[in-house]
Z-matrix of the N, CA and C atoms (Angstrom, degrees):
N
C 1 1.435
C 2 1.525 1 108.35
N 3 1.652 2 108.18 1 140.13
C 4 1.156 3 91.87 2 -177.25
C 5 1.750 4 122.18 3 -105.70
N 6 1.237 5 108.28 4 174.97
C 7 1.812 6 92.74 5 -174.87
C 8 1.392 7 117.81 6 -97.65
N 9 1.050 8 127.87 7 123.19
C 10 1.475 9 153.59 8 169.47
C 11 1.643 10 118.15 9 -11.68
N 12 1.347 11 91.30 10 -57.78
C 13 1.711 12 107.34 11 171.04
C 14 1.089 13 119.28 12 -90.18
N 15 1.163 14 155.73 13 30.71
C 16 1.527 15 146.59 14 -136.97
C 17 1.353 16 79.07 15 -108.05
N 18 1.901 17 94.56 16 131.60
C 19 1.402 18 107.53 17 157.54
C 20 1.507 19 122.11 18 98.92
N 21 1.934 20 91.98 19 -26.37
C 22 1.210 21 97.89 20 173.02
C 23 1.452 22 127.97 21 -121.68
N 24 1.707 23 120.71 22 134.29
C 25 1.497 24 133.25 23 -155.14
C 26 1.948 25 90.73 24 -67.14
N 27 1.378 26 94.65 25 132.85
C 28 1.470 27 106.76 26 151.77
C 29 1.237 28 104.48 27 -126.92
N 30 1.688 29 117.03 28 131.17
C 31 1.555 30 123.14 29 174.45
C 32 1.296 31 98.70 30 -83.24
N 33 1.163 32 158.41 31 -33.20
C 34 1.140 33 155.92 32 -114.31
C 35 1.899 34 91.44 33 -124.27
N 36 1.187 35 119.76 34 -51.04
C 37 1.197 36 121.41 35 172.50
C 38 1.855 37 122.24 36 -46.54
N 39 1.255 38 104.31 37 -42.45
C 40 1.630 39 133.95 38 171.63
C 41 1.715 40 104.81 39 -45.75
N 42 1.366 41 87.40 40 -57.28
C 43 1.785 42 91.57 41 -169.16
C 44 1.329 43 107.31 42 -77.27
N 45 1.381 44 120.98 43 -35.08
C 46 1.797 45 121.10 44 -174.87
C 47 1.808 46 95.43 45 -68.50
N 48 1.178 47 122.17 46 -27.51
C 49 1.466 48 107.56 47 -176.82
C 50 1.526 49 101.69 48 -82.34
N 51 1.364 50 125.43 49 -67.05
C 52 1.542 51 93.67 50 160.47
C 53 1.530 52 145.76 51 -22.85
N 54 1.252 53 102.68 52 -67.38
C 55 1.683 54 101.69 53 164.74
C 56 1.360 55 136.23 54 -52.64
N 57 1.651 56 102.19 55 -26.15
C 58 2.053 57 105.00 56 169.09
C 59 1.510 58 101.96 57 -86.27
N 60 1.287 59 121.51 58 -22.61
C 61 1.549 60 124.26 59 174.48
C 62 1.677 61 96.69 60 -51.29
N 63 1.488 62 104.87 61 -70.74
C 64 1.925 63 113.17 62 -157.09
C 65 1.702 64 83.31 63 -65.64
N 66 1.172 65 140.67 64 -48.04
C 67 1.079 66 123.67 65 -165.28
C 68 1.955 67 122.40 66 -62.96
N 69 1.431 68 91.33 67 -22.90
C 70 1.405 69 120.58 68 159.64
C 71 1.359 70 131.63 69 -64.11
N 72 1.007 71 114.91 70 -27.68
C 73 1.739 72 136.80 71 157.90
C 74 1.165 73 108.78 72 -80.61
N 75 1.554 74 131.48 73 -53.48
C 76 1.283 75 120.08 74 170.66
C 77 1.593 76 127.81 75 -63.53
N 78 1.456 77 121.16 76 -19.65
C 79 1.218 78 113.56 77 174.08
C 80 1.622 79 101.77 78 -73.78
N 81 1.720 80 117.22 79 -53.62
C 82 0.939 81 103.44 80 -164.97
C 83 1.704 82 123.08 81 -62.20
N 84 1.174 83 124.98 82 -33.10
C 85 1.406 84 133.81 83 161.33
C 86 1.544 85 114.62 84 -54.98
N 87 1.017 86 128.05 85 2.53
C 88 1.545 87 137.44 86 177.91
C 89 1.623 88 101.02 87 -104.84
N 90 1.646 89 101.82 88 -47.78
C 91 1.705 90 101.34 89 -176.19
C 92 1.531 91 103.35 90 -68.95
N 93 1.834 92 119.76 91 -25.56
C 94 1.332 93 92.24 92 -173.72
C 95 1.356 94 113.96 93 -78.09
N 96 1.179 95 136.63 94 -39.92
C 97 1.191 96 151.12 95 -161.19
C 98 1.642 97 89.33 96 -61.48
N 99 1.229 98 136.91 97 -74.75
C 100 1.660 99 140.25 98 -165.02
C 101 1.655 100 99.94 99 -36.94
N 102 1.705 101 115.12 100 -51.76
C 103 0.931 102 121.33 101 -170.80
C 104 1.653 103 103.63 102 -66.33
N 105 0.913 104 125.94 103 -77.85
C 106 1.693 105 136.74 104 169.28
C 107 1.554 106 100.64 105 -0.44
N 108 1.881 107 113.49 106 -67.83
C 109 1.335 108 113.05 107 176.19
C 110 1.033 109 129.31 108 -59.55
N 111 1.696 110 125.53 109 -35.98
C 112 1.127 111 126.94 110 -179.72
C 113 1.427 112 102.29 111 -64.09
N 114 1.251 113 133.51 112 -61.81
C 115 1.754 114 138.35 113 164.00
C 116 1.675 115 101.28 114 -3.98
N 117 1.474 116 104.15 115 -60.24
C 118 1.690 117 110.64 116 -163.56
C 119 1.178 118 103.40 117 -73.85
N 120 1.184 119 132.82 118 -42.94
C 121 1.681 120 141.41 119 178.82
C 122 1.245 121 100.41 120 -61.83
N 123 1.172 122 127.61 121 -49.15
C 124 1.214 123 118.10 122 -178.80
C 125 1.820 124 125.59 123 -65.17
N 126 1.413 125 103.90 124 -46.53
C 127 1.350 126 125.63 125 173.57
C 128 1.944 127 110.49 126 -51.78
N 129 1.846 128 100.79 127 -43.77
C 130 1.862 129 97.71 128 -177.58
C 131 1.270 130 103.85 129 -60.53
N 132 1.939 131 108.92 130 -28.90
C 133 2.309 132 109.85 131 -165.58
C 134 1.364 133 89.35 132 -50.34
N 135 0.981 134 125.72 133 -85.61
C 136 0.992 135 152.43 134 178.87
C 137 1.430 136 119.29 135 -18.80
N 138 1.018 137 137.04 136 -37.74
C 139 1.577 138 158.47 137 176.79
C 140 1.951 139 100.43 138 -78.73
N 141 1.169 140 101.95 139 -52.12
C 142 1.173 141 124.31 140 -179.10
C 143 1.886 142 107.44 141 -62.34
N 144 1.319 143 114.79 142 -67.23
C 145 1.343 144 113.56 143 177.05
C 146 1.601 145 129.69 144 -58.82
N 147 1.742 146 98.58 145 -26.01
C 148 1.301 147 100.06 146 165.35
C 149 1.470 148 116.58 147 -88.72
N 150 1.467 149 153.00 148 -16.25
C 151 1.212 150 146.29 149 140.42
C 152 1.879 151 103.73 150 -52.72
N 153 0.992 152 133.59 151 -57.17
C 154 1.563 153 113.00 152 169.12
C 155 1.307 154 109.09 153 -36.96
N 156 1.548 155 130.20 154 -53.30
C 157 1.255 156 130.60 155 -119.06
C 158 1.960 157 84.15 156 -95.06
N 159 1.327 158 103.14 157 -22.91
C 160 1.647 159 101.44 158 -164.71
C 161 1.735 160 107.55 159 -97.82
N 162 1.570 161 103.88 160 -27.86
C 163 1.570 162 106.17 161 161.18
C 164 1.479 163 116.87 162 -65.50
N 165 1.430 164 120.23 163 -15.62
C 166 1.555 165 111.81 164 167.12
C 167 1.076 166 126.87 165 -86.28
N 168 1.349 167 123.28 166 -21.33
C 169 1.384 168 156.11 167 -145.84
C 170 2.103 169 87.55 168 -98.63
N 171 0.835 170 115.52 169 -59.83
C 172 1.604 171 138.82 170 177.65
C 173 1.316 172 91.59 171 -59.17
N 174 1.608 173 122.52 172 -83.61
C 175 1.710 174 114.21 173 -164.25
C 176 1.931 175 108.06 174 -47.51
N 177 1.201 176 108.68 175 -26.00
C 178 1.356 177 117.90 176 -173.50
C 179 1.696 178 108.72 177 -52.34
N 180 1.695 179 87.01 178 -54.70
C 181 1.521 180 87.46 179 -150.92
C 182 1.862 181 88.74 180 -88.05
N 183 1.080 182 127.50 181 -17.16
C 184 1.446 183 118.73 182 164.12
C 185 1.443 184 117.67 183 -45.97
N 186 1.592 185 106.79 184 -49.42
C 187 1.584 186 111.25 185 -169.75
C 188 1.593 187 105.44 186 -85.00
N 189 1.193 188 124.13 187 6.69
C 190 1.858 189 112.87 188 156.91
C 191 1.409 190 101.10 189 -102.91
N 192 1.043 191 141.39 190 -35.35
C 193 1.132 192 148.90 191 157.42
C 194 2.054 193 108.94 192 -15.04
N 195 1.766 194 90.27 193 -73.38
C 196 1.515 195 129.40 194 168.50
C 197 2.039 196 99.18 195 -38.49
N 198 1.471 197 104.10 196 -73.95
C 199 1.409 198 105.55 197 174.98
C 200 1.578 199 135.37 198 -67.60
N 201 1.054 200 85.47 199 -21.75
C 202 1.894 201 91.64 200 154.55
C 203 1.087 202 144.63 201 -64.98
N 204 2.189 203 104.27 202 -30.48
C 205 1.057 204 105.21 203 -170.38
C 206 1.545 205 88.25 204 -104.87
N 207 1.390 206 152.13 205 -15.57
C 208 1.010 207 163.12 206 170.30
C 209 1.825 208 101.17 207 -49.04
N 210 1.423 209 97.62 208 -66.48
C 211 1.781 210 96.80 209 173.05
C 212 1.305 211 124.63 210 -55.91
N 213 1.173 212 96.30 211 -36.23
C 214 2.142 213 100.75 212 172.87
C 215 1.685 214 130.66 213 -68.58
N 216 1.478 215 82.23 214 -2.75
C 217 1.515 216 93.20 215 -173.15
C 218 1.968 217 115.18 216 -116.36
N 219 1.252 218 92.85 217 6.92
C 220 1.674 219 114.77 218 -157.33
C 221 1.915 220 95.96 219 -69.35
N 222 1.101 221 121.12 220 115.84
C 223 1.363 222 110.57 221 -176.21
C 224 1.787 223 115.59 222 -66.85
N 225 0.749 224 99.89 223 139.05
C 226 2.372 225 105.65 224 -172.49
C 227 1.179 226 83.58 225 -69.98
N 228 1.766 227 165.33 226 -57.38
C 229 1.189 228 112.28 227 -171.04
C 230 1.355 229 118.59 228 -100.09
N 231 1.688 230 107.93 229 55.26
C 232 1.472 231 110.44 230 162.95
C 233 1.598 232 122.10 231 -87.10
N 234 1.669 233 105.38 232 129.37
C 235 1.654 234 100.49 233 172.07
C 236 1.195 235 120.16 234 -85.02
N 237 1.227 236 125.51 235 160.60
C 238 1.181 237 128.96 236 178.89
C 239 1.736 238 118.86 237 -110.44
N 240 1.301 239 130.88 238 170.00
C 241 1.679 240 93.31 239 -169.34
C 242 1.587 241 83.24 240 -158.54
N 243 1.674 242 131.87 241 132.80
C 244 1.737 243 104.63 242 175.86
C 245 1.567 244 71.72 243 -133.64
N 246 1.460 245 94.84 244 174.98
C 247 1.619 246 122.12 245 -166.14
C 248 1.393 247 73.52 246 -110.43
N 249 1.652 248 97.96 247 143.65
C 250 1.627 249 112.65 248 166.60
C 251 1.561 250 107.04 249 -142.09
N 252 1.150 251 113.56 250 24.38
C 253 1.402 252 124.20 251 148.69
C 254 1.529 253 126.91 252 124.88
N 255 1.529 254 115.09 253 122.28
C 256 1.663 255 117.71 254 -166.93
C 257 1.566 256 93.15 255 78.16
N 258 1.129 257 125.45 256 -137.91
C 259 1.431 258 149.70 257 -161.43
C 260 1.552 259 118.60 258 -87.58
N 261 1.484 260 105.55 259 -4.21
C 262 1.780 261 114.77 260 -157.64
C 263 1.729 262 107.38 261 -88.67
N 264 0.913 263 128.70 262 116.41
C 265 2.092 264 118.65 263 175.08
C 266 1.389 265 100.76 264 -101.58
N 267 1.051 266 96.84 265 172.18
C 268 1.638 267 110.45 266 173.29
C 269 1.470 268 98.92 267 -146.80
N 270 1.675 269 117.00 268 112.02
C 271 1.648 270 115.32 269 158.43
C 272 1.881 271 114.07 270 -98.74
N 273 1.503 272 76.12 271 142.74
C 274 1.495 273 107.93 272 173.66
C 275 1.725 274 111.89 273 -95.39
N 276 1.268 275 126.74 274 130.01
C 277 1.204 276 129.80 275 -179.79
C 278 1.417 277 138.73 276 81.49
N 279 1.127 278 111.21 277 15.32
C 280 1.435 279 129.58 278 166.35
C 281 1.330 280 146.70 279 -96.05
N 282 1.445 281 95.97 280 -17.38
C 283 1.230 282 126.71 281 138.00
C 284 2.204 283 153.20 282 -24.49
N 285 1.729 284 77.39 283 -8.83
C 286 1.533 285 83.92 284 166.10
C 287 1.746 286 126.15 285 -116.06
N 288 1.694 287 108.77 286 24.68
C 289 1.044 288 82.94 287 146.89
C 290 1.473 289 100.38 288 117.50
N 291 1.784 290 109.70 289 -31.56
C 292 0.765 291 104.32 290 -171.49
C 293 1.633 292 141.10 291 -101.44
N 294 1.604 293 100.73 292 23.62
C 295 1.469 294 135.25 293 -156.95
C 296 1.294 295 82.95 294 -104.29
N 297 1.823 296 107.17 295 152.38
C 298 1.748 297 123.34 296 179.95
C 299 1.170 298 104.09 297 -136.20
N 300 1.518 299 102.48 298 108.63
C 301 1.611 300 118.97 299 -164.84
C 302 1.659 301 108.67 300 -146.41
């Protein structure tokens, strides 16, 4: 195919390729920078979820820790008593005998 203009100077053509060029540098220097931040935003989530993720991980194993030593210490003639609904209890452990009723 052949070209339309051949042969003949357009000034005006000259300068628009310059100007989509610099304008071409400026997009791309805009995409790096967005990207760059997003990188960092992305990198703090992340920084961030694993310090959550290890402060739970810690309170976790503190609070069996907490209930372990709580159960080991539970006196044998302790009763136990749960509400099972309105006004009704139910005890656990009283049962040996040694209550005067």
């Amino acid at each position: 195919m052949e070209r339309l203009d051949r042969g003949r100077f357009t000034p005006w053509r000259s300068a628009a390729r310059g100007l989509a060029w610099f304008g071409g540098v400026i997009a791309w220097t805009a995409a790096v920078a967005v990207g760059a931040a997003m990188a960092v935003v992305f990198a703090a989530t992340l920084l961030v979820i694993t310090l959550m993720a290890s402060a739970l991980v810690a309170l976790t194993a503190a609070a069996m820790r907490t209930r372990r030593a709580v159960r080991a210490t539970v006196d044998p003639g302790f009763i136990e008593a749960r509400q099972v609904g309105g006004h009704s209890w139910v005890a656990y452990g009283w049962d040996g005998g040694s209550h005067k009723g």
